[in-house]
N, C-alpha and C positions, 0 to 999 in steps of 0.2 A: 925384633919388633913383632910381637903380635897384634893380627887386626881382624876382626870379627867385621865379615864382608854382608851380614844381614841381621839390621835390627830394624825396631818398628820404636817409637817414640810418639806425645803429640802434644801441641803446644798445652799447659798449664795448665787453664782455662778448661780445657775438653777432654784431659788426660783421666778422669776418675770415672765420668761418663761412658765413653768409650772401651774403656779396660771393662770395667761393668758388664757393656753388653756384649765385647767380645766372649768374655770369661762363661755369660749365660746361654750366647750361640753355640760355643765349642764344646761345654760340660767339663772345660779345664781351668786352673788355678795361676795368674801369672805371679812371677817369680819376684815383679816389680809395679814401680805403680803407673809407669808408662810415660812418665816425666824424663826429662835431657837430667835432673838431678839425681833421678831414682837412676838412670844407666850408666853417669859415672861413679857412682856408688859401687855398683855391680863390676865396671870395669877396673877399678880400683881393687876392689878383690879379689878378683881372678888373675890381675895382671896383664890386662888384654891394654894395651897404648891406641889405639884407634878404633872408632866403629865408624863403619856406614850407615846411614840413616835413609831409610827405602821407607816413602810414605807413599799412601795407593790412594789415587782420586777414586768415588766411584760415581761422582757426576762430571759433566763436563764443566760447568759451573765452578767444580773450586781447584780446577786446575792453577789456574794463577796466583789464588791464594794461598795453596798448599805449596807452591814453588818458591813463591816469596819468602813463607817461613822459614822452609827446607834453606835454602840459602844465606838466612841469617844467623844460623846454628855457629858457634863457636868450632873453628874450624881446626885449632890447636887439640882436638880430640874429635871430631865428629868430622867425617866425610858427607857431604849430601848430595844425593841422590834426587830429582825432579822427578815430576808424574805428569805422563800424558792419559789421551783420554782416549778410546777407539768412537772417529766420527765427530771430534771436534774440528772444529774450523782452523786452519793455517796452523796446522801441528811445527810447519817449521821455521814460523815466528815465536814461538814458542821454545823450541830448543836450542832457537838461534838468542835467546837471554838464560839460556839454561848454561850454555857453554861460555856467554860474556862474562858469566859470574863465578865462570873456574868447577860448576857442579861436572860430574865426571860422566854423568849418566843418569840414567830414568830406571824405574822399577813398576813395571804391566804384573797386573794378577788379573787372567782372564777370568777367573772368574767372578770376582766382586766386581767385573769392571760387564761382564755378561756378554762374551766375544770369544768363540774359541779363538786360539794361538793363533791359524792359521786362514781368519773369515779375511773378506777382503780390505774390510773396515780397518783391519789394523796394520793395512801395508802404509798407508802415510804417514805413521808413527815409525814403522820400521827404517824408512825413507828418510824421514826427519832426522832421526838420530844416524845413520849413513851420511846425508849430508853436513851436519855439524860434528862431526866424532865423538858421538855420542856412545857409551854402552847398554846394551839392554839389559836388566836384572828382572828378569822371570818366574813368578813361582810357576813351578812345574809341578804334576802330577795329583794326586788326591789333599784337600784342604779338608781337615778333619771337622774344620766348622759349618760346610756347608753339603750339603746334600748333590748327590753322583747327579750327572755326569759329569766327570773332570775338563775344565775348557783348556787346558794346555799339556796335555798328552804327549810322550816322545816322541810318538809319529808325527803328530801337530809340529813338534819342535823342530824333528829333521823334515818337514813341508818347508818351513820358514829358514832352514839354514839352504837349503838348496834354492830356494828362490832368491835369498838375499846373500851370496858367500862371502862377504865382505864382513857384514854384519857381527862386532863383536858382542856375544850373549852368553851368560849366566844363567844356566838352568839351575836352577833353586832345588834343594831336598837332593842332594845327591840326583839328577836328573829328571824326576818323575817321583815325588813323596809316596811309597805303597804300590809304584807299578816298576821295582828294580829289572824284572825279567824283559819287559817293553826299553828300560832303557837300555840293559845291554843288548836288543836285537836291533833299537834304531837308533841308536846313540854313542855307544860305546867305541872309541877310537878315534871320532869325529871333531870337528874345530870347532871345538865348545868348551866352555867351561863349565863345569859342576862348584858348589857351594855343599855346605856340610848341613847347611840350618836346620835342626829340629831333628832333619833321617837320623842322626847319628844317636840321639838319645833310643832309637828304635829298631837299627840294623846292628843285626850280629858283627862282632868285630872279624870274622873270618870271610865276610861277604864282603865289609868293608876294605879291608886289605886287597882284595879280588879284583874290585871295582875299580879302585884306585891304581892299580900296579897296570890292568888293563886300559884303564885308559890315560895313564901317564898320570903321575903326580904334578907334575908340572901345570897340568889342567884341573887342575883342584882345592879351592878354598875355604879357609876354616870361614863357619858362620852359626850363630847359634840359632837365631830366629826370637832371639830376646825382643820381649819378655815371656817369652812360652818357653825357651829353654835356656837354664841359668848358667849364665857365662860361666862360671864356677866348676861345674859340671863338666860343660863340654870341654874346657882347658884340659881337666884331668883324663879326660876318655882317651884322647887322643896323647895326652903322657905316658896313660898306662896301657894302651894298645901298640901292639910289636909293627912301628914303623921303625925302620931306618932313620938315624940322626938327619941326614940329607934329603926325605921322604917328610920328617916332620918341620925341619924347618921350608921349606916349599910350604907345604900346606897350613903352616900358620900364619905365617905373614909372607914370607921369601916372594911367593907367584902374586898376591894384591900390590906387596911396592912397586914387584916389576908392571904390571900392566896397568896401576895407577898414576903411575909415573911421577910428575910435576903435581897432582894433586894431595900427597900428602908432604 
């Protein structure tokens, strides 16, 4: 099984909008049109059996409506992922309908959300998802779309695993998107998970091998970050980069069934 552990989708209605002014904020081209139709299109060609679907609130306002959707996704192909908000009200009546409805987890992007990693504002969310078994999905490090400073930085990341060690989390971009050297000095070896989304179309496959070997494959998920980078693509990177049979199937799907468990 292959499962692509980071995509972005949005409902019908708002998908052509949206894609729009992402495409105009980044200065990039998506791959898709940002519809649940247009990504199994995409997953049909690549061959990918599963994606997670990680939608970002960035008000506190459409947290519930963005959950609602997120959970009515056809689940026979789509994993979803719930959004909290840093600084909404009773984050864990909120995760407590996140996990009645079988979602596996949440997906924080400090920075669209405007919260470094590690402000205090976003302990109740981390709290929240600890008490319903919840996981965290993270973007980590630089977001090409938006303008520096980066709100969830590896150091940011290892703050929030050391004050929460419980706390299962998904650092997105291979650890930190554009700051690989911060992640191996405060990340690397740690009880984290890394995601592949998007880094891999932009690290060398010799740093990738590096990365990975160093901080265990076991700890590592394939994800594209579709629609920004085409399932297609990354399938092949990672067929034609020198992993180990044992090394590629972990990293494709092997480590998401295992820590997904009952949700696919």
């Amino acid at each position: 099984m292959i499962i692509d552990f980071h995509t972005h989708i949005f409902p019908d209605g708002l998908a052509e909008k949206a894609i729009a002014a992402l495409e105009a904020q980044g200065g990039m081209r998506a791959v898709s049109d940002g519809t649940a139709t247009g990504l199994l299109r995409s997953m049909d060609r690549a061959g990918v059996d599963r994606s997670v679907v990680a939608p970002v609130s960035t008000r506190a306002e459409q947290v519930t409506a963005v959950n609602r959707w997120v959970s009515g996704l056809d689940r026979s192909r789509f994993i979803p992922f719930g959004t909290l908000f840093p600084g909404m009200s009773d984050p864990g009546s909120e995760a407590a309908r996140l996990a009645g409805h079988g979602v596996p987890g949440i997906k924080l992007h400090p920075d669209y959300q405007g919260k470094n990693a590690d402000d205090p504002l976003m302990f109740s969310l981390y709290e929240a998802c600890l008490d319903h078994g919840l996981m965290v999905l993270m973007h980590a490090g630089v977001d090409i779309a938006l303008y520096p400073p980066a709100h969830a930085t590896p150091e940011m990341i290892a703050s929030v695993l050391d004050r929460y060690p419980g706390l299962r989390l998904v650092a997105a971009h291979l650890g930190g998107h554009l700051m690989w050297d911060e992640v191996e000095r405060f990340l690397l070896g740690r009880d984290v998970l890394f995601d592949t989304a998007y880094s891999i179309g932009e690290m060398p496959e010799e740093r990738f091998l590096s990365l990975l070997r160093r901080h265990g494959p076991e700890k590592v998920l394939f994800a594209t970050d579709h629609p920004w980078l085409g399932q297609e693509r990354a399938v092949r990177i990672l067929r034609d980069w020198q992993l180990t049979a044992a090394e590629r199937e972990m990293v494709m799907g092997g480590n998401a069934e295992r820590i997904l468990g009952g949700s696919i």
